[in-house]
N, CA and C of each residue as an Amber inpcrd file, in Angstrom:
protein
   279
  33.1000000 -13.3310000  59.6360000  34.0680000 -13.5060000  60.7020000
  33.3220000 -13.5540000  62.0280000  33.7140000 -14.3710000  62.5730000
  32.8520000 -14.3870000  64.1040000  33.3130000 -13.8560000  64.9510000
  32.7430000 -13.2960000  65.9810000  33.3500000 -12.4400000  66.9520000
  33.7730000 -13.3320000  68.2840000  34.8710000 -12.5880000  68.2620000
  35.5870000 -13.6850000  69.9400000  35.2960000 -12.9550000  71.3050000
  34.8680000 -14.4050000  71.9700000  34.0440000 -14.3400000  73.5080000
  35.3680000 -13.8280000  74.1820000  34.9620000 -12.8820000  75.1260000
  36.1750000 -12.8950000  75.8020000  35.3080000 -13.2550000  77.4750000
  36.3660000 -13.2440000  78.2030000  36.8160000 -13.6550000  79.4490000
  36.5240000 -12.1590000  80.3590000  36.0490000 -12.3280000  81.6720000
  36.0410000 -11.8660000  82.5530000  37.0580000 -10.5760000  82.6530000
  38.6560000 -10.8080000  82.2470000  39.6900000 -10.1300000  82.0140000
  39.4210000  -9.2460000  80.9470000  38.4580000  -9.7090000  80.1300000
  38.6330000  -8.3900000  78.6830000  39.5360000  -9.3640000  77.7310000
  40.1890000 -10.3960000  78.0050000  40.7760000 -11.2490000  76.8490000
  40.4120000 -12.4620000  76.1940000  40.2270000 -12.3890000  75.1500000
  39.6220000 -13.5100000  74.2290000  39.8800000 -14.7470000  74.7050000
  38.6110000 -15.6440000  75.1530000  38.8760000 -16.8910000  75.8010000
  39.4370000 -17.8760000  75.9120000  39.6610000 -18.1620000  74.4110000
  41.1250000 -19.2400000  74.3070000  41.9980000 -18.5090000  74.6920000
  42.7770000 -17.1010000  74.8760000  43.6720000 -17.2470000  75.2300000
  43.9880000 -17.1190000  76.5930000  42.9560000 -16.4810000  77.5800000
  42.9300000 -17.4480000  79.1970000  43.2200000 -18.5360000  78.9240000
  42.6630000 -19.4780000  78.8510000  42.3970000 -20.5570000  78.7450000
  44.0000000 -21.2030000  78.2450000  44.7070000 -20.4550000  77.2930000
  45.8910000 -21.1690000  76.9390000  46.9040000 -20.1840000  78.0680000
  46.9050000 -19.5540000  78.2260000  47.4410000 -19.0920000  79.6320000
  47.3610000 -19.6180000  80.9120000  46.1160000 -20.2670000  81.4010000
  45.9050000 -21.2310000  82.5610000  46.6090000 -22.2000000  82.0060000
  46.4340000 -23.0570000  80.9660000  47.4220000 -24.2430000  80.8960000
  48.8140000 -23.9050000  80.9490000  49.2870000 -23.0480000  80.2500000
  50.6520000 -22.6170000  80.5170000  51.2330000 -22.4660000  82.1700000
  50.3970000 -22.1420000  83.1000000  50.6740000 -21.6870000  83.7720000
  50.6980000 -22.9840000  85.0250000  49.3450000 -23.8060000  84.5020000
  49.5890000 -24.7940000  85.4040000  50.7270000 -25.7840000  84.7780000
  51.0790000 -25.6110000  83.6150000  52.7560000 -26.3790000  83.2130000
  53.9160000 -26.0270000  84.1850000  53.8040000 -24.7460000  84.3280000
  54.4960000 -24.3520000  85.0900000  54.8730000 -24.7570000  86.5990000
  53.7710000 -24.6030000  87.2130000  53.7080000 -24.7940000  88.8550000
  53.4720000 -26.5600000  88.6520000  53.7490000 -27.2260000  88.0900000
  53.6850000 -28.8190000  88.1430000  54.7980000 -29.5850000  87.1340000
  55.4060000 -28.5810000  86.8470000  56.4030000 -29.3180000  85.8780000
  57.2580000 -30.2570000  86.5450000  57.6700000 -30.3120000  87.9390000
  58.1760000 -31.2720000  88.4650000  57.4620000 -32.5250000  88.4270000
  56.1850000 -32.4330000  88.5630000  55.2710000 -33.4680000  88.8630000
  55.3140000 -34.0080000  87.1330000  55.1480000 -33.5320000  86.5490000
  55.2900000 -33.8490000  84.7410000  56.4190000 -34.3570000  84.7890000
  57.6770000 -34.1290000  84.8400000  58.8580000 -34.4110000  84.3210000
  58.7960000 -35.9670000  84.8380000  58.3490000 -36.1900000  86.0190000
  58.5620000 -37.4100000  86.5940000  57.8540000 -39.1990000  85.5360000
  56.6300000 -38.0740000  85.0370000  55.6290000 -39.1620000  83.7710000
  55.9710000 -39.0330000  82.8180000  56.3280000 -37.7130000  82.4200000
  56.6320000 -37.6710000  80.4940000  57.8540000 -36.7780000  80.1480000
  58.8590000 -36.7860000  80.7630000  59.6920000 -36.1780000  80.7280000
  60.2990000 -37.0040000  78.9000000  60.6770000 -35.6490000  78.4750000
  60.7950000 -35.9770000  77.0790000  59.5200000 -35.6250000  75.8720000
  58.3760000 -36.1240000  76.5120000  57.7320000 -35.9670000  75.5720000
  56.2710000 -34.3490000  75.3050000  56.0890000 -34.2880000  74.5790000
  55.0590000 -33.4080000  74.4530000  53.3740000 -33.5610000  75.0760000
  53.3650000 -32.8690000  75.9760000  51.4990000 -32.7100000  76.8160000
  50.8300000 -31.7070000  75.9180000  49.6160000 -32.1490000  76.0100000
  48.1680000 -31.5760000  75.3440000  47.4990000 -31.4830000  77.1030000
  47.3700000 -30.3010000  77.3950000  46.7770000 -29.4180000  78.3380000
  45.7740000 -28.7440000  78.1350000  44.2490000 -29.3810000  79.0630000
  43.3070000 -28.5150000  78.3530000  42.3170000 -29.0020000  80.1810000
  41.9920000 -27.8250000  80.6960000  41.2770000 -27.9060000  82.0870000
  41.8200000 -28.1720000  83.1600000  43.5230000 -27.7110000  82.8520000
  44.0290000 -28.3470000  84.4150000  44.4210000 -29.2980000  84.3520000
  44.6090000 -30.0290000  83.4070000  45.1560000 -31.3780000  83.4250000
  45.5530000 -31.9820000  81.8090000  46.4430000 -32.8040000  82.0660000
  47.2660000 -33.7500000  80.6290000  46.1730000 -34.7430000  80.2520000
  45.3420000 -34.1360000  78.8600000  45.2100000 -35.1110000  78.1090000
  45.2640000 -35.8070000  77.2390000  46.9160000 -35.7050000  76.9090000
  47.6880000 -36.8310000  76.0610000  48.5420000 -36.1740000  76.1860000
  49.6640000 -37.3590000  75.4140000  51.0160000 -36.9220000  75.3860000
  51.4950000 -37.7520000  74.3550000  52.9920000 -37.5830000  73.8950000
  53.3960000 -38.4000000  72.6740000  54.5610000 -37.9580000  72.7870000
  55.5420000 -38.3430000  72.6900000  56.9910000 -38.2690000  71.7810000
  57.2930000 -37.5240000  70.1360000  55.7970000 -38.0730000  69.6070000
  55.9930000 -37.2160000  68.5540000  55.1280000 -35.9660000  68.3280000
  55.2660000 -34.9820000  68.1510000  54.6630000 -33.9330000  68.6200000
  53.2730000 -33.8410000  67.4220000  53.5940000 -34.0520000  66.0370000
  52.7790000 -34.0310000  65.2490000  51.7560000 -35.0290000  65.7810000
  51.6050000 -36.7320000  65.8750000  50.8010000 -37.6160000  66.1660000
  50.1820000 -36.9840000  67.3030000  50.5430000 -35.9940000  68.1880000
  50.1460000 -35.5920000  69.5350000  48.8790000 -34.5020000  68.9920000
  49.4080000 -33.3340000  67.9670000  48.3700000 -32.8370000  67.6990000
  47.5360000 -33.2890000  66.9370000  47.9090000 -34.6360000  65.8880000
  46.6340000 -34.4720000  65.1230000  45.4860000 -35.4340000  65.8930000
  45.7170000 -36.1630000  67.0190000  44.7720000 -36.7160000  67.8150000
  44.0300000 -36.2390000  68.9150000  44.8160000 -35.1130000  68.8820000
  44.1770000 -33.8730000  70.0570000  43.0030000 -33.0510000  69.1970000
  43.8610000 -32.5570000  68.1890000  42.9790000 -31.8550000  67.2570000
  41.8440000 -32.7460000  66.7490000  42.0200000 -33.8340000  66.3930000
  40.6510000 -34.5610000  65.9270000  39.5730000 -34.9420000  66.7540000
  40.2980000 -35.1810000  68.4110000  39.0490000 -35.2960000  69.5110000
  38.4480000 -33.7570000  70.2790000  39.2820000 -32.7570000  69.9850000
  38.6560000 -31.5650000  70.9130000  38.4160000 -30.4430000  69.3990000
  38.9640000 -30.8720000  68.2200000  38.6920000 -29.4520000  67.6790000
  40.2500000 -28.7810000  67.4010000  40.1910000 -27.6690000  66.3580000
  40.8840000 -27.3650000  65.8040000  41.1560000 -25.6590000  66.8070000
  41.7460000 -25.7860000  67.7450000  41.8260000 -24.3670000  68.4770000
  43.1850000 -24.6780000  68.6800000  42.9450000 -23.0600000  70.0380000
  44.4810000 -23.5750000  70.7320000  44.5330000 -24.0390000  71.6890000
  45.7190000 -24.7200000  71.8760000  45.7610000 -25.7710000  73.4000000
  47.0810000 -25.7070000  72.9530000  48.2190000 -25.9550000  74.4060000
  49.1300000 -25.6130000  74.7560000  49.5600000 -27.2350000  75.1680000
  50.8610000 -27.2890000  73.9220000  51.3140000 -28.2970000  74.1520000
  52.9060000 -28.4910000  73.9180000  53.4350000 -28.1850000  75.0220000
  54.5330000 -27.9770000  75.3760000  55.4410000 -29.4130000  75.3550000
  57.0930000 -29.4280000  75.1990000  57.6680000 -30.7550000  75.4220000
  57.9410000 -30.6770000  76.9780000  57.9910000 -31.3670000  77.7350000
  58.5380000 -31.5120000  79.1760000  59.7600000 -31.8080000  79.1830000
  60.5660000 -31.0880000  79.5360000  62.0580000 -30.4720000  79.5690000
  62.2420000 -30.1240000  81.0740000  63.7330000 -30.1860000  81.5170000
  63.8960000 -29.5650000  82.8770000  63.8340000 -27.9820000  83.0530000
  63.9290000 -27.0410000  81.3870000  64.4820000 -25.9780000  81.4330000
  63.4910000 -25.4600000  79.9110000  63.4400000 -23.8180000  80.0610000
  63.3280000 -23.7280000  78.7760000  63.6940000 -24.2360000  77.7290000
  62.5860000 -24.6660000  76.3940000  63.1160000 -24.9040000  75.2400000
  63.9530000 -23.9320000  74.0690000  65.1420000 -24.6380000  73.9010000
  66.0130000 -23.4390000  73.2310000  65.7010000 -23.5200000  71.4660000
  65.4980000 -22.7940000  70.8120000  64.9960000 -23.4050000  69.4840000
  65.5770000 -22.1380000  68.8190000  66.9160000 -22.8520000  68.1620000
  67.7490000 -22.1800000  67.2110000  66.9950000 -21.8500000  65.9460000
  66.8340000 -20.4270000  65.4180000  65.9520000 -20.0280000  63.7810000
  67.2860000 -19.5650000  63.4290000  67.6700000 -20.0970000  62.5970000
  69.0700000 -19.5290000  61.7560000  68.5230000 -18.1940000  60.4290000
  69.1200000 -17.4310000  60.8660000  68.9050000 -15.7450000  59.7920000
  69.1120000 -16.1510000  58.2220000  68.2660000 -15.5870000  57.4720000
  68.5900000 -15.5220000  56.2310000  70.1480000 -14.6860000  56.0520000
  70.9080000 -15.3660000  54.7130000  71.8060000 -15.0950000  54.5870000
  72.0740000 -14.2100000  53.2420000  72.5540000 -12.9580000  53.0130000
  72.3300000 -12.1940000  52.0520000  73.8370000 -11.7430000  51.1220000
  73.6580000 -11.7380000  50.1780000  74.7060000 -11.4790000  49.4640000
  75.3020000 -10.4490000  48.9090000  76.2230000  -9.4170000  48.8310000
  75.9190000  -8.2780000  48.3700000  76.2950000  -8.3150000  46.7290000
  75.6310000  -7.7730000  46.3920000  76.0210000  -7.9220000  44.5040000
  77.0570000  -6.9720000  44.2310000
């Protein structure tokens, strides 16, 4: 098992790193919504490098040019994404 680099903070570097992208999603999402509103960004240094409609084609071309980590790739929406998990349903005997 390899040991994870951390960051200046004491936290393991990808996840700065997926925290800065998150964060610059954030403070520019207006500026996003205006190019890809609808579709899914691959965020990696401050900036969009790719995007897609389909979220799978988005990662597996991200993943095949940078590597199999994490990177933060959000859909561009005006608002949080709401994502219904419906409960298992149980029966009583």
């Amino acid at each position: 098992m390899r040991a994870l680099k951390r960051s200046k903070s004491g936290k393991p570097e990808e996840l700065d790193q997926f925290e800065q992208a998150r964060s610059f999603f954030e403070a520019n999402r207006g500026r996003l919504l205006t190019q890809y509103k609808g579709k899914y960004v691959a965020i990696l240094d401050g900036e969009v490098v790719d995007a897609d409609e389909d979220f799978s084609l988005l990662a597996e071309r991200v993943f095949r040019r940078e590597g199999v980590r994490d990177i933060f790739m959000p859909r561009v929406q005006e608002g949080p994404e709401v994502v219904n998990i419906p409960s298992p349903q149980f029966r009583r005997q």
